[in-house]
Structures are given as structure tokens and as C-alpha cells.
N, C-alpha and C positions, 0 to 999 in steps of 0.2 A: 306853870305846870304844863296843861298836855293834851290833844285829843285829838278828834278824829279829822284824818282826812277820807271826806266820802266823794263818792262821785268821780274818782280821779282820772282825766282825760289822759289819752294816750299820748299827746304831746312830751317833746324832750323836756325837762327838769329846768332847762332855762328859758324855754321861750317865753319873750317878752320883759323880761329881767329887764329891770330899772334899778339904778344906783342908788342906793339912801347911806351914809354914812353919819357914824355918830361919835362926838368927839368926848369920849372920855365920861359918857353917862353912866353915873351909878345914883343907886340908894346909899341915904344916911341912915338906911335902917340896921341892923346888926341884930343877929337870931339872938336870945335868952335862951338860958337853960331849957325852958317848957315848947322851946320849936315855934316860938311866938317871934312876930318883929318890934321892935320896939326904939325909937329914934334915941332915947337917950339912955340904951344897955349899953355898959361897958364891953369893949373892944372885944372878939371872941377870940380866945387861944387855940390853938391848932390841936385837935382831941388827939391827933397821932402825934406830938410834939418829941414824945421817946420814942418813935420808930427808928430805929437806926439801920443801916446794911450791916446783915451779919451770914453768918454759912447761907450758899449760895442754894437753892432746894432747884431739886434737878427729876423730881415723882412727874406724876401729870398733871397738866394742869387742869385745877379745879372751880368751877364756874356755881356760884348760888345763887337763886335771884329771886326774887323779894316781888313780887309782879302780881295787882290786883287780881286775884281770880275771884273776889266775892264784893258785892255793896254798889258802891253808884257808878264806879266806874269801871266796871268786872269789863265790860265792850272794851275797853283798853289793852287786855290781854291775848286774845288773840294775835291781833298783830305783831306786840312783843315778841310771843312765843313762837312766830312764822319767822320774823328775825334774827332773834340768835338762833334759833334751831336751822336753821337755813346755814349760819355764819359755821357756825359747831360745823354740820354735814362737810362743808365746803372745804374746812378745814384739816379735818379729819381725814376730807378723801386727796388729798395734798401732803400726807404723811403726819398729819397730825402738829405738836407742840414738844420740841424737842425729841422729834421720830414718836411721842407716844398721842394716844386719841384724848382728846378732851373730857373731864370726865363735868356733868351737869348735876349738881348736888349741894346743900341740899335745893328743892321749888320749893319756894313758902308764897304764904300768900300777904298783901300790903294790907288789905282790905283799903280803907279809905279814912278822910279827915278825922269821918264822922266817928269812931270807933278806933281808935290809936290803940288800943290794951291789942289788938291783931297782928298792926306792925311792931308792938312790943315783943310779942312773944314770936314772933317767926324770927326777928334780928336776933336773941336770945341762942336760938336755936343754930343760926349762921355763926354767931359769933364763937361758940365751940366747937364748931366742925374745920374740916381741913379746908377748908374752902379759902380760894388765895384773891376773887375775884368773884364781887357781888354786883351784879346788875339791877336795876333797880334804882327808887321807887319811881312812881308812876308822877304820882303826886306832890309836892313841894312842900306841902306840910306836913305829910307822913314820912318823906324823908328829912327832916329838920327834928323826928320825932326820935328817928334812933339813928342818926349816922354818925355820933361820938361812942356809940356802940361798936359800928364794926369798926369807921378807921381809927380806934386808939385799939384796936387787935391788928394795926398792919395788915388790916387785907384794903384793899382797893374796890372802893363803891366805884362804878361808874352809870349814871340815870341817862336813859335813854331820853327822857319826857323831862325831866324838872329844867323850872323857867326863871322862878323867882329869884329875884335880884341879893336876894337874904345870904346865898348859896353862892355868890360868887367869892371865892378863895377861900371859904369857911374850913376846910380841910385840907392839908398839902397831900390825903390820901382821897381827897374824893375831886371825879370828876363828870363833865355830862358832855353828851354830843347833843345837846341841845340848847338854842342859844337862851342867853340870857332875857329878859323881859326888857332892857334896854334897846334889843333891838327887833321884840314883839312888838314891842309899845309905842316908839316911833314910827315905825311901821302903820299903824294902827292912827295913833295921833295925823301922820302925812296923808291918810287915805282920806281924814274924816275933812282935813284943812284943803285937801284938795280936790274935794266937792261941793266947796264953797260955805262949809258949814261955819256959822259963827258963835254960837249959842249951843252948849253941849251939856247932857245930863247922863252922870253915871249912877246906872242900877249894879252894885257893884257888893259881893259876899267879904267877910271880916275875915279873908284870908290872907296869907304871906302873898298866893299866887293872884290872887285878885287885885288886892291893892297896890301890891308891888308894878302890874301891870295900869294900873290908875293912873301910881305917880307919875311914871315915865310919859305916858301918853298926854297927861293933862299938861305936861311941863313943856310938850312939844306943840299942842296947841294954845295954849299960853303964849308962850314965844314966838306963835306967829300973828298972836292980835284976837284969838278966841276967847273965850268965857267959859268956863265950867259953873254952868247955873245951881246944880242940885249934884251929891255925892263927890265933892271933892275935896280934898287932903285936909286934914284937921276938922273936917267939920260934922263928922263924929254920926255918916248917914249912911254909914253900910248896915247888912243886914248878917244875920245871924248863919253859918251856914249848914245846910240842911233845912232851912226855914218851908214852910209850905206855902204859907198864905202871903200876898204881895200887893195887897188892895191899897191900903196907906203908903207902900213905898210907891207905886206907879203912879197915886193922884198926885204926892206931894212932887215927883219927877216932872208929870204934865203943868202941876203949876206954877212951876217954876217957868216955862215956856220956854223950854230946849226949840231949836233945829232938829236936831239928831239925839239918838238917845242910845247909850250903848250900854251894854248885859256885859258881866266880867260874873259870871258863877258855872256850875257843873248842869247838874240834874234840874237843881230850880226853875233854869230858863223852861224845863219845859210848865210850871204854872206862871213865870212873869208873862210867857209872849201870850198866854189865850188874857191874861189879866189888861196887859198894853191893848191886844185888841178891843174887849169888852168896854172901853173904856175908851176906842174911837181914836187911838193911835194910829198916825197913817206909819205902817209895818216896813215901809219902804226905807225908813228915814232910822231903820236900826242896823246894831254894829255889833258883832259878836268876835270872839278870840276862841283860838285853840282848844278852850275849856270847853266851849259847847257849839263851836262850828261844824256841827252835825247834819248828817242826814235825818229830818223829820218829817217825811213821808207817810209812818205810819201814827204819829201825833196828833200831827195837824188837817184839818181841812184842808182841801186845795187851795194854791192861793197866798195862803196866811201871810208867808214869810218872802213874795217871789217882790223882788228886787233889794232883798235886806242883803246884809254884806259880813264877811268876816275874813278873817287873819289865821294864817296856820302854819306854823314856823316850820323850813325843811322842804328840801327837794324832792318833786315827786317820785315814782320811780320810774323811771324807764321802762318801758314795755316789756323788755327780755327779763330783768330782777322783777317786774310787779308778778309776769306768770311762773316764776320762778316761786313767787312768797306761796301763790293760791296754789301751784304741785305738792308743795312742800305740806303745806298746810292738809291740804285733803289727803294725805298722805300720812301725818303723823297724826292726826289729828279728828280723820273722817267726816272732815265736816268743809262748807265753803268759806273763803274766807272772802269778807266782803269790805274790810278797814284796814287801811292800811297807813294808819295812826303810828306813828314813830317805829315804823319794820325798820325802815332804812337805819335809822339811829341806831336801834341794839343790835341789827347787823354789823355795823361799823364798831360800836364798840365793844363787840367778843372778838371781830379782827384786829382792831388795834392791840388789845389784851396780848394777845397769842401772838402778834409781831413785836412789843416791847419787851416780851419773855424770851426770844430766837434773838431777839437784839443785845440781852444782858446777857444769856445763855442763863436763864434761870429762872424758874416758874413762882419761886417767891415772892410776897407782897412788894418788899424793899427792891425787888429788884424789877419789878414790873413796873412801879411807881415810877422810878430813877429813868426809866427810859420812853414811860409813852407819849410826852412831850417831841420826844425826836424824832420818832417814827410817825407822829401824826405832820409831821413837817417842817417843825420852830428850824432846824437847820439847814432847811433849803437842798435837801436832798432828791436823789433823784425820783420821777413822779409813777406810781405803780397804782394798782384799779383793784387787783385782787391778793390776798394770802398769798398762791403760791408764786406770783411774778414778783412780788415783795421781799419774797423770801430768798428768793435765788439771788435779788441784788444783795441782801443782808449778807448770804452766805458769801457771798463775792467781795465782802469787805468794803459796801458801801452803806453812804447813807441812804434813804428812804425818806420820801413824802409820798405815804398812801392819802391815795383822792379817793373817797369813800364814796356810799351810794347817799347820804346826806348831805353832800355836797356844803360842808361846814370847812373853814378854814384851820390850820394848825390849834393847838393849843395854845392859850396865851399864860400870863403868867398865874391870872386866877383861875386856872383849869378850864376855863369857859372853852367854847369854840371862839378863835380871833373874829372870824365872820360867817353869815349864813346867810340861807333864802328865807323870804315870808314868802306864801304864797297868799295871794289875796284871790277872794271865791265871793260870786255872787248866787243869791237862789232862783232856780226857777220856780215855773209854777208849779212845784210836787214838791215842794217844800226840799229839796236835795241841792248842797251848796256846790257850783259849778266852778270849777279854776279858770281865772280870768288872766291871772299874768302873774310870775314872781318879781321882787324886788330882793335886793342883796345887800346886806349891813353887815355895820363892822361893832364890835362890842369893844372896841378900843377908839 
């Protein structure tokens, strides 16, 4: 799934980039009916399997999005909403989608894991409306909750933030600018192997996006000669989520006698880490992911968390688009904006949106689907930065490869991004995670 990037230094998006490449890692999991994973569910059928291309719709185009504004991970929505709302502005003031302006309808909200009857009833609401293109969810398991929802209505999901490996090709109508946990988690897995850790324990929640990023990781230090002492695969040690209390999951973690000891949950981290402390963890020797590689400044004592480490899929932004997010923001929004948690993502995917619709000449779901593949660059077209330099090649009767501000590769065949950055972030002493360097993987 998804979170914060804080703290984000003004450096370019790639400095320090290291190569990590991954050969063909997926999960044996496959979603169930209930947005559960499950290793031995039968194969998942394509919820839009009857979408077909039919009369070409030419109105405007219409944008809904499904984006926590309430529950554990409401912080998430800002950024979103500085995002597309920025990508919409941009576009709109470039003549808009097929000469007319974008229209943004209906906002619902995802809420979160904890409370699904939220994202039931806002997808409900999407799923009647003229909406051709749903951004959204936040979260991996609130999207596994209703996305046979919208894309068997032929609109086109595309999640800025979802990770979980569950979601890879699950829909031929749904897509993410955000990579898969295959290439979170090795990520993740290379960082912990290449500080010499040998002895590894995961404090790890019973979600698609948690465990999903367990497997991959644990598979990567496995492979290279490590140990998963405490919480790994089949051995039946995650925790409930939403859980509060974490006293029996951290002793039995400690006594396991980890090296390193890594958090895969949202909210909770903020009672595991004062729990790990109390209980004489040296803080330095943890490892957190995108879920809760947060700023905890106003959490923690000083101190608490300065030289622990995490993982945060996505290029940061550039200095010209990052004050671009916080104008925009304090602008529509009145307020500062200080996360800048997957902007670049839902930016990139309301512009791809609106160049696969100028590419089909059709604002339609079927027709927007059919083309966002090409324009995100599978055929090696020529390479543009923004909407309107994209679109003038379009009109010129070429192909296009938009290089987006996430800095994610073409689409591949399971909707995924083919490749992306992790950036990896250590803490200081103010508990606030600092960008050390990106790496760049391939989900193929």
C-alpha cells in the first residue's frame, strides 16, 4: 500500500540511484471474493471480462476518486488531492481533454482497512455516476474491497498508492502508478542484507499490504543466506490490524534474537515502537516501509527512532513540481502542505488518463483503457514531461512515452509500473525520516 514521504530533501529524484533488478517475482497469493489473500483461492476472473469497445463518448472527461479523507490514514489525502488537483489545473489550462475541462466528480471518501462498509458505499456511489475514471484507493485492501465494483462498470480504477502484490493484473480495467511490493520488498529485503544483518524478525499486521510485502522481502533475504527468526510466512505470527496493545508480539520478536527487526503496519507503529523501546530494543537496528515511514516528531521523544531506516516507493519531487504541490495546495485547499505521499503518482495518473483519451479520441472507459498502455510508453514512443508537449506530439500523429513526475516505467502487462524508484530514508534525531539515496527496480 502507501505513505508518507516526509522530510523531502531538495535533491534531484535520482541522486544516488542504485540498480536493483528483479527477475519475475510475484505472489502465489490471489485476492478472494472478501479482498482477502489467500494461497490456495482459485484463479481471479477479470471483474470487467464483458467490457467491450463500443460508441466512442466524446462529453468530458470525468474523474472520481475514492481518497481517504477520514480514519488512520486521512494524512494521506492531502497529498493525493495536491496531485491530481494540480494534474486537472495543468490540464485544463492546456485546453483541457478533447478541447473540454475535466470535470472531478463524484470525491468520496475510502476511509480505511478498519471500516470497509465506507469504501462500500462511496464505490456504490461511483459506480452510478458518469464517472469514466476513478483514482483511488489509498490503501490495498480497501481497494481489493470494491474494485470488481467499479471495473465490471468499465470505468477505469487507476491507485496512486496500492503495492500489494494481490493487485497485480487483477483487473484488465484497473491500474497503479505505483510499483508493486515485489519491488518494495526487495528493496527492503537488499537494504537489511546489506548491513550485514543475518537474523531478521517481522512485527508484521494480517494484511494483503503487510504480508504481501513480508513475503517478497523475506524471500530476498532467504536467498541471500539470512533467517527470518519471528513472523514469517506460514507461521501464523501477524497481528490483528488495528490492534493496540503489542507487549506479547515484541517479547516474543526479542526472543527470538533478531539482528534487525522490521514494522510492516500503518497507525500501530505508533504503539510498537514506544513498546520495542520499553522493552530495551536498541531502535537503530529497525526497518519500516511506506506504511509508516513517517515523520514522528510529534510522537516520539527525541531520539527514539534516530538511525532506524525505511523504504518509500517513488521519486521524489523535484523542487519546481514539489512548490508547485504546496501553491496549489494552499490555494485550493488553504492550508500547508507538508506530505508529499504519492503527489507525484496521482499527478501522473489523471495525466496519463487524459492522454490515453486524446490518443483514442474518446473519453470513454473502453477507450481510455485500450490506450493507457501506449501512451505510458510500452511502444517506445517519443519521450514528453508534461500534458500539453504530449499532446501536440499526439496531435502530430505520433506515438508518446510520457516520463511522469514518479518516475515509474511504461505499463507492463499486469498494469503494474514495469519499473520504479525506492527511495530509502534514514532518521534523525527528531524522529523525521531523511532521503539517503534512491534505488530503481524492475517488477518484471
Amino acid at each position: 500500500m502507501v505513505h508518507p514521504k516526509k522530510a523531502l530533501v531538495a535533491a534531484a529524484a535520482l541522486v544516488g540511484a542504485a540498480t536493483l533488478v528483479l527477475a519475475g517475482c510475484s505472489s502465489s497469493s490471489t485476492p478472494t471474493s472478501s479482498g482477502s489473500a489467500s494461497s490456495t483461492a482459485p484463479a481471479q476472473a477479470d471483474p470487467a471480462a464483458a467490457c467491450k469497445p463500443g460508441t466512442v463518448g466524446t462529453g468530458p472527461l470525468t474523474v472520481a476518486t475514492i481518497l481517504p479523507q477520514t480514519g488512520s490514514l486521512a494524512y494521506l489525502n492531502p497529498p493525493a488531492e495536491a496531485g491530481y488537483g494540480l494534474a486537472v489545473q495543468d490540464i485544463n489550462a492546456a485546453g483541457g481533454v478533447l478541447s473540454q475541462p475535466i470535470v472531478v466528480a463524484p470525491i468520496t471518501d475510502s476511509g480505511a482497512s478498519s471500516d470497509l462498509s465506507i469504501s462500500t458505499a462511496s464505490a456504490a456511489q461511483i459506480a452510478s455516476s458518469d464517472a469514466q475514471v476513478v483514482l483511488g484507493a489509498e490503501s490495498s485492501s480497501v481497494t481489493l474491497n470494491f474494485v470488481d465494483t467499479i471495473t465490471s462498470k468499465c470505468k477505469v480504477q487507476i491507485s496512486p498508492a496500492n503495492t500489494a502484490t494481490a493487485l497485480s493484473g487483477y483487473s484488465s480495467y484497473y491500474f497503479r502508478t505505483a510499483p508493486p511490493d515485489t519491488v518494495q520488498g526487495s528493496a527492503l529485503g537488499n537494504l537489511i542484507v546489506g548491513d550485514g544483518v543475518s537474523n531478521v524478525a517481522f512485527i508484521v499486521f494480517n494484511d494483503a499490504y503487510g504480508t504481501g510485502l513480508r513475503d517478497v522481502a523475506e524471500k530476498t533475504i532467504t536467498d541471500a543466506g539470512g533467517k527470518v527468526v519471528y513472523g514469517a510466512k506460514g507461521q501464523g505470527q501477524e497481528f490483528a490490524p488495528g490492534q493496540k496493545t503489542f507487549s506479547s508480539e515484541v517479547s516474543a520478536a526479542i526472543a527470538a534474537k533478531p539482528d534487525a527487526i522490521v514494522i510492516l503496519a500503518f497507525d500501530e507503529t505508533k504503539q510498537i515502537v514506544p513498546e520495542l523501546q520499553a522493552q530495551g530494543w536498541d531502535m537503530s537496528k529497525v526497518y519500516m516501509v511506506d506504511g509508516n515511514t513517517a515523520d514522528y516528531s510529534k510522537d516520539f521523544a527525541a531520539g527514539t527512532l534516530t538511525n532506524s531506516q525505511g523504504t518509500i516507493p517513488g521519486a521524489q519531487p523535484d523542487p519546481t513540481f514539489r512548490q508547485a504541490l504546496i501553491d496549489f495546495y494552499k490555494t485550493s485547499a488553504n492550508a500547508d502542505l507538508k506530505d508529499f505521499s504519492y503527489a507525484p503518482e496521482s499527478y501522473d495518473a489523471i495525466v496519463l488518463a487524459a492522454l490515453a483519451a486524446e490518443k483514442g479520441k474518446g473519453t470513454d472507459g473502453p477507450t481510455i483503457q485500450a490506450n493507457l498502455a501506449a501512451v505510458s510508453g510500452d511502444t517506445n514512443g517519443e519521450k514528453c514531461t508534461d500534458f500539453a508537449a504530449c499532446l501536440a506530439l499526439i496531435k502530430a500523429g505520433k506515438d508518446i512515452s510520457y516520463v511522469g513526475k514518479a518516475g515509474i516505467g511504461p505499463f507492463n502487462d499486469q498494469n503494474d509500473p514495469s519499473s520504479a524508484y525506492i527511495g530509502i530514508y534514514k532518521y534523525d534525531a527528531n524522529n523525521v525520516p531523511v532521503f539517503q539515496k534512491s534505488v530503481q527496480g524492475s517488477a518484471e
